[in-house]
C-alpha angles and dihedrals in degrees: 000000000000092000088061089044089055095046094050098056079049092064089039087243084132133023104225134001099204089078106051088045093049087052088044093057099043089053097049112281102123117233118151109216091257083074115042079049089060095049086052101047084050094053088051091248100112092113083050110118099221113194090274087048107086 
């Protein structure tokens, strides 16, 4: 699933990925923080301040 997320800000079909990962875990999908700070290391959003980052 984070592979296809990736994919798709690659090809500017959406505009982050921190966001939809972070929905996806609130509501159930499990992803420990390791990994939503790799995706987003990976998306290049890993300076990004997401609404937990102050």
């Amino acid at each position: 699933m984070i592979g296809v997320l990736l994919r798709a800000k690659e090809l500017g079909r959406i505009e982050a990925v921190t966001p939809l990962l972070e929905s996806m875990q609130s509501q159930g999908y499990w992803l420990s923080d390791e990994i939503i700070e790799h995706a987003r290391e990976l998306a290049d959003e890993a300076g990004d301040a997401g609404p937990d980052n102050d």
